[in-house]
C-alpha positions as CSV (number, residue, x, y, z in Angstrom):
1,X,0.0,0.0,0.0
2,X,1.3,3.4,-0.6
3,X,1.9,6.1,1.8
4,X,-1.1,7.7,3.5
5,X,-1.3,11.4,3.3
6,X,-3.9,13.8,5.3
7,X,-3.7,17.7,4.2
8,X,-0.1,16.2,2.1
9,X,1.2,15.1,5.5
10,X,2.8,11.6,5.4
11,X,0.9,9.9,8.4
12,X,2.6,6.8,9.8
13,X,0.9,3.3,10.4
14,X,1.5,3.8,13.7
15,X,-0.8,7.1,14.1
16,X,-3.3,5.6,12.2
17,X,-3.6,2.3,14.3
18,X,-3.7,5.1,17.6
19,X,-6.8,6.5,16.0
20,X,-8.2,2.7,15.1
21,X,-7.8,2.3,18.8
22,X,-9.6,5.6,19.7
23,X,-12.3,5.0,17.7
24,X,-12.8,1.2,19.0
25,X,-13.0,2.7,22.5
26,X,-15.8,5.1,21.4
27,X,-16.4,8.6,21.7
28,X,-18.4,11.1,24.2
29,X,-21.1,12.0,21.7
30,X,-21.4,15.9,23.5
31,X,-18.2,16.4,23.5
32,X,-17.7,16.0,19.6
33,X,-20.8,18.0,19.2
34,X,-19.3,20.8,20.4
35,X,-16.1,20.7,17.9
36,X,-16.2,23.1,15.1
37,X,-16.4,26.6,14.4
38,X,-17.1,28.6,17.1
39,X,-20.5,30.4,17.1
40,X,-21.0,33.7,15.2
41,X,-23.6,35.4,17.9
42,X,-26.3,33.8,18.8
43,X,-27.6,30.8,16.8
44,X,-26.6,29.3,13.5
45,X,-24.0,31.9,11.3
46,X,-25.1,32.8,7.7
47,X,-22.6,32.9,5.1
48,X,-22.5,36.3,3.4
49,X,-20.2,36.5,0.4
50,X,-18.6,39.9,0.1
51,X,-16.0,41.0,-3.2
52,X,-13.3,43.2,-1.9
53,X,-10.7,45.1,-4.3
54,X,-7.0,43.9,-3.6
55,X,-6.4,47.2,-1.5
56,X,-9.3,46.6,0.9
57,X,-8.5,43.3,1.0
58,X,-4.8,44.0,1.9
59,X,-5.5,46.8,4.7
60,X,-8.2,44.7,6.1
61,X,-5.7,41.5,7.0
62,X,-3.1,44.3,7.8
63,X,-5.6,45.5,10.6
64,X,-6.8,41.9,11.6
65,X,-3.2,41.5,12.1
66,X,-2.2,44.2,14.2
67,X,-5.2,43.8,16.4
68,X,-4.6,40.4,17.1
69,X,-7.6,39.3,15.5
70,X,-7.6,34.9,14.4
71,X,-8.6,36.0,10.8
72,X,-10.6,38.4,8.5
73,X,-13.4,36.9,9.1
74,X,-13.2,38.0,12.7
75,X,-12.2,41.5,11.4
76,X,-15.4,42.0,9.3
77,X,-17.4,40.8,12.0
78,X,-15.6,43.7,14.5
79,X,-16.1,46.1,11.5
80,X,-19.6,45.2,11.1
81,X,-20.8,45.4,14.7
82,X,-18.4,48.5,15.4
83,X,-20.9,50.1,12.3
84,X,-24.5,48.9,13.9
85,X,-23.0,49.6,17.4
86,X,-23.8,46.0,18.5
87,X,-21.8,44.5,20.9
């Protein structure tokens, strides 16, 4: 069999037997349930595409950046409350 690969990462046999074991021992159901991407506010986000020029788009990760912000996705978000004065 050829080399496994997650994300082009060359995973051993051995890491992939520790998660067959994991998995055989089962999982706690609420705890995987709360795994993803954090909420957006309160209840389920909506996905709102938005076309920025290159320039925008540059000084927005430049700001995202130097406040310490995870991503521009955060950064809109800041903007866009900031704007409607919602917390």
């Amino acid at each position: 069999m050829g080399e496994e690969k997650i994300r082009g990462q060359a995973v051993s046999d051995e890491q992939i037997q520790a998660w067959a074991d994991e998995a055989e021992g089962g999982y706690d159901v609420e705890t995987l349930r709360r795994r993803g991407r954090p909420s957006a506010g309160e209840g389920p986000g909506i996905v709102v595409p938005v076309r920025l020029d290159a320039r925008t788009l540059a000084a927005l990760n430049e700001r995202a950046e130097s406040e310490g912000l995870a991503n521009r996705s955060e950064a809109i978000r800041a903007a866009v409350r900031a704007w409607l004065h919602v917390a």
